[in-house]
VEXRO-242279 format. One record per residue (C-alpha): x, y, z; residue in three letters. Coordinates in steps of 0.2 Angstrom, whole numbers, plus 5000, padded with zeros to 4 digits. Each point is the difference from the previous one (the first is absolute). Last residue first. Layout:
<sites>
XYZALA ...
</sites>
This chain:
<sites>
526252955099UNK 501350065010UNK 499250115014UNK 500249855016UNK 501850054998UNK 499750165003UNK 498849995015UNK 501249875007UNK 501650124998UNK 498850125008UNK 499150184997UNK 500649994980UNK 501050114989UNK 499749974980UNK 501750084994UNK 499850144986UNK 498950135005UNK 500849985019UNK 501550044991UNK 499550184998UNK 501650045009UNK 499050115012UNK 498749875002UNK 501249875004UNK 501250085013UNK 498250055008UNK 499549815003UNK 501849975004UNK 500050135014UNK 498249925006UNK 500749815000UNK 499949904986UNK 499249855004UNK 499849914980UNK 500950044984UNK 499449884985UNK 501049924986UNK 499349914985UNK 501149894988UNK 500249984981UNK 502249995002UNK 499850184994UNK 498650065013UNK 501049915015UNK 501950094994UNK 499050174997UNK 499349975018UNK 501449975008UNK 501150124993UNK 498550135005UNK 500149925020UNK 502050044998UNK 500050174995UNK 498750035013UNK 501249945013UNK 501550124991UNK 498950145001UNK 499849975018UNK 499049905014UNK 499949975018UNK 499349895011UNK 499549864993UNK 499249865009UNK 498250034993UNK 500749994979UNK 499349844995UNK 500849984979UNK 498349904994UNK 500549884984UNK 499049934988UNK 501049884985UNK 501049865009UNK 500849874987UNK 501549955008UNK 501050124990UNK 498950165006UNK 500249935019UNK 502050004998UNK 499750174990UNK 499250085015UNK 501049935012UNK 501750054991UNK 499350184996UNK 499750045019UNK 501549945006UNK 500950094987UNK 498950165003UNK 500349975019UNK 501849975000UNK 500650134985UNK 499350165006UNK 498250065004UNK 499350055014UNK 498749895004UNK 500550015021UNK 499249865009UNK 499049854996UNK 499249944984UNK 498849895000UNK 499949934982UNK 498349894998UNK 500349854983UNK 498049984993UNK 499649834996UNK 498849945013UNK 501050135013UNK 501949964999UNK 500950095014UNK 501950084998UNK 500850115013UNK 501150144997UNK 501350115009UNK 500650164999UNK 
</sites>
């Protein structure tokens, strides 16, 4: 798994690429970048899902840590381009109930208000 970072205005954009599947490199990648852009001050963040291809328990684990660590810190986090197997991964968790889920990266990071 890989991930990019791109500031929108002030909104930090995650593209992650590949396998989400959990394990200590991507959720310690994943952490580190968030809490890098939490310490310098960043408060909305969009986690851009287009490039990945598949996704397990351990994935979802990981987008819920990030939330949690967002929302704690006084942040907002948005899911955006989840692909039709990740749309349905999401409705049959519920999460969809809890993540705000966006068309687009830009489309979500547009949203904050």
């Amino acid at each position: 798994m890989k991930i990019k970072t791109q500031m929108i205005d002030d909104v930090a954009v995650l593209r992650l690429s590949g396998k989400l599947m959990g394990g200590p490199p991507a959720s310690t990648e994943i952490k580190e970048t968030i809490y890098k852009l939490l310490d310098d001050g960043v408060k909305k963040f969009v986690i851009d899902l287009e490039e990945v291809t598949r996704m397990n328990s351990s994935g979802l684990g990981i987008l819920i840590s990030a939330l949690t660590s967002v929302k704690n810190r006084g942040g907002e986090l948005k899911l955006a381009s989840l692909n039709e197997n990740m749309n349905a991964i999401m409705v049959m968790t519920k999460l969809n109930t809890i993540f705000d889920i966006a068309q687009t990266a830009g489309g979500a990071a547009k949203s904050f208000q």
